[in-house]
N, C-alpha and C positions, 0 to 999 in steps of 0.2 A: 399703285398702293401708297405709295411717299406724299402723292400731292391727296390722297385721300385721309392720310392721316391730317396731311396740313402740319408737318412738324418738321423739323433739322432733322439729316438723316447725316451722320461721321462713319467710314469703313476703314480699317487701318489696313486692308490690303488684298488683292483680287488673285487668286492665280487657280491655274487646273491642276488637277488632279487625275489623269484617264479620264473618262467620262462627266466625273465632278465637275461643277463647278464652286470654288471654295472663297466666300467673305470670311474674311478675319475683324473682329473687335467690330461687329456690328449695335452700331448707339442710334436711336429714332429719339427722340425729346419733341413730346406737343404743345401746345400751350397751356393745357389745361392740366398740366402735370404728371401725363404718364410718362414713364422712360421704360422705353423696351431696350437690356444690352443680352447679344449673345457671343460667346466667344471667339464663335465659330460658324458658318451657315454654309451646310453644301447642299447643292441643289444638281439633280439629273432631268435631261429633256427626255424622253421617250413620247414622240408624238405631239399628241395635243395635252398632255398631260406632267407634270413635274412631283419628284420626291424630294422635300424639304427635309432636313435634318440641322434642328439648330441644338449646339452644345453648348451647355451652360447659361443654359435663356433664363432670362429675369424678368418679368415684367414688374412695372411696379406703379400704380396708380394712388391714388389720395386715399390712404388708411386702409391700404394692401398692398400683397406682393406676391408676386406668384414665382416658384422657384422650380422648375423642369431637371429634378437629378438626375434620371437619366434622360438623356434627349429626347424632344417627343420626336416621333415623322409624322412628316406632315403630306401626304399625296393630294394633290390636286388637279382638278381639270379645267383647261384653260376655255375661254371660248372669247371670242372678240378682245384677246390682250386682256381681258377681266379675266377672272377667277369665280368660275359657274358653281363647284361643285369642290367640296376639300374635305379629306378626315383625318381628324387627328388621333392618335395614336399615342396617349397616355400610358408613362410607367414611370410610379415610384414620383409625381410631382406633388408640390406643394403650395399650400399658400398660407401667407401672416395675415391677419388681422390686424391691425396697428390701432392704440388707441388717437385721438389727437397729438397725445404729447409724442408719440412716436414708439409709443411701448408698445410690444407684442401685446395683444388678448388673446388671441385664439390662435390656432394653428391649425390646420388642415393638411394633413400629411398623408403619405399613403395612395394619394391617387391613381386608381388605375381602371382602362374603359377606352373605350373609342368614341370621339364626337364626330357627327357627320352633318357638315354644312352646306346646305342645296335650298330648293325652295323651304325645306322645312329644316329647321338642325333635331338633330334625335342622336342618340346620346344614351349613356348606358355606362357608370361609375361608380364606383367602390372607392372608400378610404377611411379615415379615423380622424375625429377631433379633439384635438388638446385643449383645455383651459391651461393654458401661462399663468395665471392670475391665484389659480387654487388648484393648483394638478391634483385632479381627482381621477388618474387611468385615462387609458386611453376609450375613444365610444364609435365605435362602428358607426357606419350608415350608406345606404343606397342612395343615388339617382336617376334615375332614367324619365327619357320621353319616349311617347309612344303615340301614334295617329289613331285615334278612334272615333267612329263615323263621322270622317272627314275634318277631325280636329284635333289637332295636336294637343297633349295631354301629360304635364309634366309632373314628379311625382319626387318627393324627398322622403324619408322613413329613416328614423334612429331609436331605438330602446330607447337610450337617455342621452340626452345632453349636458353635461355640467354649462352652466350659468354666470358664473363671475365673469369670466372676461368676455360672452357675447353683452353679460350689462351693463360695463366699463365701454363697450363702444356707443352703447344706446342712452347710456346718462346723459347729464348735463339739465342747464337751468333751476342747480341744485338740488338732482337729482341722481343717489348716487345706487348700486345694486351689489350687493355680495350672495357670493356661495348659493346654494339652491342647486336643484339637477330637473330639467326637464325630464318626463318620462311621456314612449309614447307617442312620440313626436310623429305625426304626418300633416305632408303640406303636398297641395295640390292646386296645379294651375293650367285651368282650363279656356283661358280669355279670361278668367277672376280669378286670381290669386285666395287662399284658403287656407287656414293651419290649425291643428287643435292638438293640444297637448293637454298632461299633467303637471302642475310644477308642486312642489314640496320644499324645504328648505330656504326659502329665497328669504333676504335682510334687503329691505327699500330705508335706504336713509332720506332724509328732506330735514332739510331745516335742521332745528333743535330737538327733533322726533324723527321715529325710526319704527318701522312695524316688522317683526320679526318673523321666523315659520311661517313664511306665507305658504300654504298651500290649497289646493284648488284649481278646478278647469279653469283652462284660459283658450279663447278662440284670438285668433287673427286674422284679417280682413284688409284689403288692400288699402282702406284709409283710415284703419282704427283697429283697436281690440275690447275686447270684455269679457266678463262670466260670468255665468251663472251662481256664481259662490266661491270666494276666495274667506278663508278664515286667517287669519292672524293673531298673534300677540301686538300689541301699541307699548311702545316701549319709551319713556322709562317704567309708565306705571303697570305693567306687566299684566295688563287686564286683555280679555279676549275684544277681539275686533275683527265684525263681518261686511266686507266688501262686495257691493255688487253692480251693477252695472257697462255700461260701454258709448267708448267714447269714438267719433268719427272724422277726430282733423291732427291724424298721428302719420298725415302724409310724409312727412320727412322728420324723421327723430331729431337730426340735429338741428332743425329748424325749433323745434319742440312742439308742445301742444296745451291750448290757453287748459281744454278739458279736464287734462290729465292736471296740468297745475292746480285747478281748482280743485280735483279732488286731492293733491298732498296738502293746499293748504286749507281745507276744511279737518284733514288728519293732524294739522297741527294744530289749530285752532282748538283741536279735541285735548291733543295731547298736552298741554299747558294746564289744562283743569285740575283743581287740587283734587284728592280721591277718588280717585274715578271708580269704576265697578265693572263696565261694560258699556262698550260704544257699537255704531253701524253708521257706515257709508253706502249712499246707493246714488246713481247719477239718476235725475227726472228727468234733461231735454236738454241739447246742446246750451251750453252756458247758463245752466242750474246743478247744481248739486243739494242734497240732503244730507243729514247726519244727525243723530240721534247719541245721548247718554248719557249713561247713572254717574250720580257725584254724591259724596257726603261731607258737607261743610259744618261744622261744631256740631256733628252727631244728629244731623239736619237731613234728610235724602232727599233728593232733585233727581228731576227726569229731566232735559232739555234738549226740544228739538230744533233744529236751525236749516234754513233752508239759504243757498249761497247764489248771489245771480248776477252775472256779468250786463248790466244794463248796455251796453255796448254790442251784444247776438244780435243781429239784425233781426234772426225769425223770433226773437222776444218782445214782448210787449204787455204792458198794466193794464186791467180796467178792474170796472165791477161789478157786479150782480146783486139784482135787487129779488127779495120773495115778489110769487106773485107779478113779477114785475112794475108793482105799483108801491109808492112810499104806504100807505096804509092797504095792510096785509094779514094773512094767515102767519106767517113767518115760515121761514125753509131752514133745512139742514146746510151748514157750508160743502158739504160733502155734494146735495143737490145742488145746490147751487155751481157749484163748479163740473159734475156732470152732467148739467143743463145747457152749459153755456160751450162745453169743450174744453176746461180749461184744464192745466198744466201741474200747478200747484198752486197755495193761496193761505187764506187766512181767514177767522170773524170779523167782521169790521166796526162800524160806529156801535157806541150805549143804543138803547133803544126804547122805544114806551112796550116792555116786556108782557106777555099775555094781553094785552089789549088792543090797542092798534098796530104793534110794529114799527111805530113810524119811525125812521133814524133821528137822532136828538141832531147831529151836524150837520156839515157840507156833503153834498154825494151828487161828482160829478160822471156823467157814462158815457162811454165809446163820443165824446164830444160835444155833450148836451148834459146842460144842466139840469138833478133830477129834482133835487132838494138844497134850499140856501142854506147858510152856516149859520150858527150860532158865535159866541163870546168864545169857545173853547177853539183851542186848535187842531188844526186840519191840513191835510197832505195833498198837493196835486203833482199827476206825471202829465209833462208835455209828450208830445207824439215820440220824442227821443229818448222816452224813459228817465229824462230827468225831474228830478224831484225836488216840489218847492213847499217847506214847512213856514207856517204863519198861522195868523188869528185874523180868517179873512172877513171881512165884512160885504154885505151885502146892502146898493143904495138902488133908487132907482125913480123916475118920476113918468106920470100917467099925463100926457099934456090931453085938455078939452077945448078948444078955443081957450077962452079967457083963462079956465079952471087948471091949476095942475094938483094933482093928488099925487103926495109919497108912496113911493114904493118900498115896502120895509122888508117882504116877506117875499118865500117864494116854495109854492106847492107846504105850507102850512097852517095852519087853518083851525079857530077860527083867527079875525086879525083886530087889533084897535086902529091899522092906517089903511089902508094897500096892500092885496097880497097878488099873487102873479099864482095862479092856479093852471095848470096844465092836464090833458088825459093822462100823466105817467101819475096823478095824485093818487088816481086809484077808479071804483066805479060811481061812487056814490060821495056828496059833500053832504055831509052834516047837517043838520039842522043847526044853524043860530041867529036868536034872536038878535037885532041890532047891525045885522052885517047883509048888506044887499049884493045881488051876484050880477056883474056885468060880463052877459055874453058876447065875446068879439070873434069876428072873421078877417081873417086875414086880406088886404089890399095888396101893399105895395113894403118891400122893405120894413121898416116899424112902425107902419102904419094899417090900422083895423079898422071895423066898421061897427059901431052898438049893436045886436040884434036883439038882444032882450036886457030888462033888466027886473028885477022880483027882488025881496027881501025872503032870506033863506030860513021860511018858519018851518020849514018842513024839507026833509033829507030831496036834493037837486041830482040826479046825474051829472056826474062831470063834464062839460066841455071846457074847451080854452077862456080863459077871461079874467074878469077882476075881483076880489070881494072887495069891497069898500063898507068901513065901519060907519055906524054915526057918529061915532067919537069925532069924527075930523069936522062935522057940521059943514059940511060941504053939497050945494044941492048935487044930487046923483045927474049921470050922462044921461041921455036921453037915445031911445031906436033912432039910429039912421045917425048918429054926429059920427062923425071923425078922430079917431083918439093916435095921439102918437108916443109908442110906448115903448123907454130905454130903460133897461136896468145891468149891470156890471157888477163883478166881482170886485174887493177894492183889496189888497193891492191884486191886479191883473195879471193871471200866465198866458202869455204868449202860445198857441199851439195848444192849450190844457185839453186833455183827451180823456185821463181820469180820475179823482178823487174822491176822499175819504175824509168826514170829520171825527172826530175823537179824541186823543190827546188823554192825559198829558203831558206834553209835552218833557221826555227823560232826561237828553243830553243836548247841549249846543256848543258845536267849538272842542269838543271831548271831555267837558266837565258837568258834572250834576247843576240840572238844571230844573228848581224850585217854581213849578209852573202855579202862580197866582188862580190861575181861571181852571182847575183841574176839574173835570167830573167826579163826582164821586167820590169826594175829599177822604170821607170817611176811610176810602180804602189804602190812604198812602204807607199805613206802616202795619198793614195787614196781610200775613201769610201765604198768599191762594193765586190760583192760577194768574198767571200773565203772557202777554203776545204783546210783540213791538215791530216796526219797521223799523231798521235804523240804515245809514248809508256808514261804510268805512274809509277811512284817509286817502286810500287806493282806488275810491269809487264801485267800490264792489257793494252790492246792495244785500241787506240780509232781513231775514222774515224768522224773529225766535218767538218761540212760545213755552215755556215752563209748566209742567203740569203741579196740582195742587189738590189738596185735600184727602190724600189717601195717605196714612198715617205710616205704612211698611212701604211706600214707594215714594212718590215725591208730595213733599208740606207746599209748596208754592216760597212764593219770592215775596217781599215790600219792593215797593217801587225804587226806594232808595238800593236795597240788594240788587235787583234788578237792571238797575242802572249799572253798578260794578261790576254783574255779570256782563254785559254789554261793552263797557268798556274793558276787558281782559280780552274780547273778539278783538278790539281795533276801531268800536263805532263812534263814531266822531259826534255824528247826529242820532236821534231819534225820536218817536214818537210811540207812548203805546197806542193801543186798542180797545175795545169793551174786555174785559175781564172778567175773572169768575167762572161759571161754569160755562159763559158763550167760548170762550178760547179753542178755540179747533183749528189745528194745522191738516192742511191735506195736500198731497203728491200723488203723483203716477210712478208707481214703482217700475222696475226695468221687466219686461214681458207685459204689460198690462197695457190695457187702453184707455181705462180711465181712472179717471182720482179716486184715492181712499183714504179713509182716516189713518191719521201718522203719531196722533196722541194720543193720551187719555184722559177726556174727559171727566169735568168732577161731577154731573149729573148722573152717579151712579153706574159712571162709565158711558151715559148715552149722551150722542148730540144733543147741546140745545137748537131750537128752533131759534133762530136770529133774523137781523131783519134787511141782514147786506152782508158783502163780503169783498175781499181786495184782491184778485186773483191776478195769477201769471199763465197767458198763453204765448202758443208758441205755432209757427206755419212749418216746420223743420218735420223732414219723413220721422216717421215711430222708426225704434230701432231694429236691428236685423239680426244679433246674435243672441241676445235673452229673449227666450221665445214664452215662457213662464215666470209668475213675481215669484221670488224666495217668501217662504212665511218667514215672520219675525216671531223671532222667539227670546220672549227677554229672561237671563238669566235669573235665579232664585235669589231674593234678598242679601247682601251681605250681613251675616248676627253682628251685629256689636259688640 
């Protein structure tokens, strides 16, 4: 047993008793920090079997202690010098909970039961738990295991638990718990540990915010917990807050969990907002969070929703979705577009030429192919690592013919005055223009093609791969059968680029208001109404907000400049908006759900608009296991003025 602990074993002195055999001042110390002392240990042989009796046993491990007042017996059965088979015999033991600092939390007192240790341990105990911390009475509760078809089956049950000091040992990383009583408590572990309770009363501190009366189911899971619906107070500003979701990397509390942190610091991120009214929390997919709420700023009402995303989840990842899956289109909802594609959560993306073609005014890079070039306004690209590069890319490129080379200005838009680079993603059919001849190419070798036709496009052309070339350049046209070698580039170049978005303009650089010259839609900078932005924060935490607008009793919208401030009060260092107005639509996977929904309200009389792209977040991470249904949202009744 000594060399199986692998620890110092001290005895202060051996002698008999009649049949006893009696250790005095028995001390074992491991390396790992348990110290077992008893004061006393006597032990009788009868046969192949021994009765242990230790007096005044202590065990005491890293942020516990186990205290045996009256001595347990311990009978065991020996078999090869091992120890086959042993039951303990519990009365009246205990055990501390210790916080870090060494303060009692809990107490476990009261024990009494038989544990029996063989191929299986089963076990069968009674006692009471103290909270130290907030003695609220004392609270009963069972343990037992028991073998059922072939599988041990272990089981805890208490009416309630008081909660301060089991919270005090689970804090940390700025997170702290008061007061609260579990009700209800069963925990069951069958090869998968299980626990669902009610909690009521609970105080979660974080930070400069504090959410109070939390109550609500809560499950636990062997590497996380969640619910179906936790309600609170957000405290200072005393407004209601509904929590929902579940998180799956609470493997070791004191390690802590990135999940769990994002959703206290998207609760504070809430709770810094001047007049709030009513907020909600709900997790989308490992390393995303959502949150949603009402503000009223100079007699002003705001809805704003924010989506929170640890670029850093491996199973995360940017791209985007096109209507149609062609630049010239029908246009789709972002809502389709993101349950088209699978995706997680998202946004509207680029301006667009609205009821007519679709086509996006920007850059729109996808899963790694370029769909559409950029224009003069700025644009967003994610490399394959979810990093994110803001600029005003330009687009060059040149068409080589033997002697002849023609600029490449454009790409997949149409019609052109130099060079455009036309692909099947432009759509089904090219336009009719007069002055612009369509060279069709086939692919050789690397960036090298072969002419196969070439015609002036008097009349609408199905799409294949090739070139328009205008008259403007005065340049004779390629000829069937020449040779073309054809390079064009993003300028400045992302390394990796997987996927982007043009749009703009451009809000924040550096974490100050940033006066974007090349803005779309100048017209709208100090105009009230919907808004959507990407922005990244100090911490690299990347965030997706959209403000709603135009509904006179819920929220008026933001100016770009407000917008910016709102943004910076998050922590965003950079960012970029998006199309505006009534295209802004945020959408998420709520927790039970399998795909995206709408998360805002639209100013189009509450309905989607039809848009002509979008910027979405998926994710390869299993759906989760404990919200098995979405909570409806339900937003509180106007604050009167």
């Amino acid at each position: 047993m000594v060399s199986a602990l692998d620890g110092d074993v001290t005895l202060g002195a051996l002698h008999h008793r009649g049949d006893l055999t009696v250790l005095d001042g028995v001390r074992i110390q491991t390396p790992r920090g348990t110290t077992i002392v008893a004061d006393s240990v006597s032990y009788r042989a009868t046969g192949e079997s021994w009765e242990f009796t230790p007096a005044g046993l202590r065990v005491t491990v890293p942020r516990a202690t186990l205290d045996a007042s009256d001595a347990p017996s311990i009978v065991a059965a020996a078999h090869d010098l091992g120890i086959e088979r042993a039951t303990i015999h519990l009365r009246n033991a205990g055990v501390d909970l210790l916080t870090e600092s060494g303060t009692k939390a809990v107490e476990i007192a009261g024990i009494d039961g038989d544990v029996h240790a063989g191929r299986r341990l089963l076990y069968a105990l009674t006692g009471t738990i103290v909270d130290d911390l907030a003695p609220l009475g004392a609270s009963t509760f069972s343990a037992q295991s028991a073998v059922t078809g072939g599988r041990a089956v272990q089981t805890f049950s208490a009416a309630e638990l008081p909660l301060s000091g089991i919270g005090a040992l689970l804090g940390g990383g700025g997170i702290a718990f008061h007061g609260g009583v579990a009700h209800d408590v069963l925990a069951t572990d069958d090869g998968r540990f299980g626990a669902t309770m009610r909690i009521e009363g609970l105080t979660v501190d974080f930070g400069t915010t504090s959410i109070a009366d939390v109550r609500g189911s809560l499950t636990i899971v062997p590497d996380g917990l969640g619910s179906a619906g936790l309600d609170a107070t957000l405290m200072p500003a005393g407004i209601p807050l509904a929590l929902t979701g579940e998180v799956h990397d609470v493997r070791d509390p004191l390690l802590g969990s990135r999940d769990l942190g994002m959703i206290a610091a998207m609760i504070e991120r809430i709770g810094v907002q001047p007049n709030l009214r009513w907020s909600n929390v709900e997790t989308t997919a490992p390393g995303i969070v959502y949150g949603q709420y009402a503000m009223t700023t100079a007699d002003v009402p705001h809805v704003v929703q924010l989506l929170a995303i640890d670029p850093h989840e491996p199973t995360l990842h940017f791209d985007t979705a096109l209507a149609d899956d062609h630049v010239i289109s029908t246009g789709a909802r972002t809502t389709d577009l993101g349950l088209r594609t699978h995706a997680v959560a998202g946004v509207n993306g680029d301006y667009f030429d609205i009821g007519r073609t679709y086509e996006p005014q920007g850059l729109l890079i996808r899963s790694g192919a370029l769909v559409h070039g950029p224009t003069d306004h700025e644009a967003l690209i994610f490399d394959r690592a979810n990093h994110p590069t803001f600029a005003r890319f330009g687009f060059h490129g040149t068409a080589v013919d033997g002697a002849r080379t023609y600029p490449v200005s454009l790409f997949n838009s149409w019609p052109t005055r130099e060079s455009a680079v036309i692909t099947p993603d432009y759509g089904k059919t090219l336009p009719a223009a007069p002055g612009v001849s369509f060279v069709a190419l086939e692919p050789l070798a690397g960036t090298t093609y072969r002419v196969t036709s070439v015609q002036p496009v008097l009349a609408p052309l199905p799409v294949t791969f090739g070139l328009g070339i205008s008259d403007e350049l005065h340049e004779p046209l390629p000829r069937v059968g020449d040779t073309i070698d054809l390079h064009y580039a993003l300028d400045p170049s992302v390394a990796g680029a997987f996927a982007g978005i043009g749009s703009g303009p451009l809000l924040l650089h550096d974490g100050a208001w940033y006066e974007d010259k090349h803005a779309p839609a100048p017209d709208e900078r100090d105009v009230q109404w919907p808004v959507v932005a990407f922005g990244v924060l100090g911490d690299g935490t990347q965030v997706l907000v959209a403000v709603d607008g135009r509904h006179p009793e819920r929220s008026i919208g933001m100016t770009r400049p407000e917008f910016a401030q709102l943004l910076q009060r998050f922590g965003v260092t950079d960012a970029m908006a998006l199309d505006s107005g009534g295209s802004v639509t945020m959408v998420a996977r709520s927790p039970g759900a399998h795909d995206v929904t709408l998360h805002n309200v639209p100013s189009d009389n509450s309905y989607e608009r039809y848009v002509s792209d979008a910027l979405l977040v998926y994710s390869s991470a299993p759906e989760g296991t404990i919200v098995t249904a979405p909570r409806p949202h339900v937003e509180p009744s106007p604050v009167a003025k």
